[in-house]
N, C-alpha and C positions, 0 to 999 in steps of 0.2 A: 504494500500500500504506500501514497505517495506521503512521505510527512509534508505537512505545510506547518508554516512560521510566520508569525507578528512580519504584515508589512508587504505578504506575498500576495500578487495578483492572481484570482482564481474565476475561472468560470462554473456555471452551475444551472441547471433545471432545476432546482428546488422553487417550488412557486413561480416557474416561469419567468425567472428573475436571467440575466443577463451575467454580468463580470462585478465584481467588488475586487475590495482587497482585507485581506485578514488583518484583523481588530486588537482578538485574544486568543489567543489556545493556542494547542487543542488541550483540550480539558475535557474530563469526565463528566456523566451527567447523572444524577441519583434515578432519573425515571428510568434512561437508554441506555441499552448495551456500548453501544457506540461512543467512541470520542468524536467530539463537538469540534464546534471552531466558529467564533464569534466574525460575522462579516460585514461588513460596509457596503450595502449596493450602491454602486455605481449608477446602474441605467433600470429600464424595465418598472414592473407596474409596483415596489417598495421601493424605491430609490432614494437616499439619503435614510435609510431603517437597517441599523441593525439586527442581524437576524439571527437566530440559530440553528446551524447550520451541520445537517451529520458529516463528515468528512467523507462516504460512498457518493455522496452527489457533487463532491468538487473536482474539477480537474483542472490541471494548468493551462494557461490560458495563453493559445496559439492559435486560432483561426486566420485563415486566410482565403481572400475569394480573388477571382481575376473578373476585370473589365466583364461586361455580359451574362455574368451569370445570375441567375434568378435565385432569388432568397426570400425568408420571411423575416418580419422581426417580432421579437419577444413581446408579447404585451400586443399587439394588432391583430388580433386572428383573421384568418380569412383573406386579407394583404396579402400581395406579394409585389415586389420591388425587383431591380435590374441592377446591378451595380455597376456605376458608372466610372467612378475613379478610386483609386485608395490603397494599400492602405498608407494613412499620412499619420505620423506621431502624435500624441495626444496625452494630458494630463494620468489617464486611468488608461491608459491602451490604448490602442492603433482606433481608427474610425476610417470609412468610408460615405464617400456619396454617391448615395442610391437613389432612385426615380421610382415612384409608385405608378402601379400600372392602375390604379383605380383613379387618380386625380392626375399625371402627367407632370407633380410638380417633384422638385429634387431636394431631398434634405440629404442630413450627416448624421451617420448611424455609428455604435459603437461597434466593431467588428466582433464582441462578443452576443451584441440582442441579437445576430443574425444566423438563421439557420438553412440549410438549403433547401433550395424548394423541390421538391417530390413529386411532379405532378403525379396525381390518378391514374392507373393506368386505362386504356381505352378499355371501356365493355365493350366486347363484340361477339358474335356468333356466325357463324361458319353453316351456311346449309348453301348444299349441290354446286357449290365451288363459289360460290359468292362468299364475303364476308360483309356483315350486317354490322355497323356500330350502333350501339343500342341505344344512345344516348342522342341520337339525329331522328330525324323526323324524314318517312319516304311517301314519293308521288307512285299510285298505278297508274296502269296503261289508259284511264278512262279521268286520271286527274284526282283522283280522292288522297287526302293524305293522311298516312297511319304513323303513329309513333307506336314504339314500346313500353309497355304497362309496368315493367318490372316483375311479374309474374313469369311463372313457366307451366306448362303441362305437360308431364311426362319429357321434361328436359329439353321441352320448344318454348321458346321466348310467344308469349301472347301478344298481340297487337291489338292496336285501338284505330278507330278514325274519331271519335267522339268524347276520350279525353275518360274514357268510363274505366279504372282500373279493375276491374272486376268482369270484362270482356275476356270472352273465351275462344276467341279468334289464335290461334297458332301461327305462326311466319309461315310454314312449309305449306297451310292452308290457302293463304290471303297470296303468297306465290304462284300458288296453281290456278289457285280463281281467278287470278285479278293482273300476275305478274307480266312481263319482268317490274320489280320495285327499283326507282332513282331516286337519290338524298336528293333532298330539299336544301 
């Protein structure tokens, strides 16, 4: 395990919190097994709060992103940002300026509130040599447009035109009736 000491700069998921630097410890705690370690947040939604802090959620505090890569920060759920330039020296660690893709506009991020972005991967299904993304909306041969319900029957993806989750329409069905199917 790593020790940390008075004065060391640490990253952490504890509460979503971002980078601090260590306060006090590590010290003992009468509730937890665990040695502690009193911390200063830096950034993230306690910031300027000491906290306490188990020593399994700290690590040393090294991130690094390049130009373009997509990230989140700490405390914005749902955000996600571009990074634009960085990393440039800073009082508590490195920071970056990153661009929000939800407003266009550019701030300065601490290189530890940032985590990389993971997008979802694609739902999709695979019938008679097509693949279907499950999460698009498809036109038939006559113009109707169906999406997918999120249900299955029998391991077929159900289809809607009328938004009714509860449609027992099947892909391989609404293909033979209706197909060939084109994304919207």
């Amino acid at each position: 395990m790593t020790e940390f000491k008075v004065g060391d700069k640490v990253a952490t998921t504890l509460f979503d919190a971002t980078h601090g630097v260590v306060v006090y410890g590590p010290f003992a705690s009468a509730g937890l097994t665990a040695t502690n370690l009193l911390v200063e947040l830096a950034d993230g939604p306690r910031s300027g709060q000491c906290v306490a802090m188990l020593v399994r959620y700290a690590k040393p505090y090294t991130p690094t992103y390049a130009p373009g890569t997509e990230v989140k920060r700490a405390g914005y759920n749902g955000q996600t940002y571009t990074v634009d330039a960085g990393p440039f020296p800073g009082n508590l660690g490195p920071f970056y300026v990153v661009t929000s893709k939800y407003t266009g506009k550019s701030i300065s991020a601490s290189a530890s509130s940032l985590r990389p972005y993971a997008p979802k991967p694609a739902r999709t299904y695979t019938y008679d040599g097509v693949t279907y993304d499950l999460d698009a909306k498809y036109r038939d041969r006559v113009g109707d447009v169906y999406e997918f319900t999120g249900k299955y029957i029998n391991g077929l993806p159900t289809v809607t035109m009328y938004s009714d989750v509860d449609n027992t329409d099947t892909l391989d069905d609404t293909v033979r009736d209706y197909g060939p199917l084109t994304r919207v």
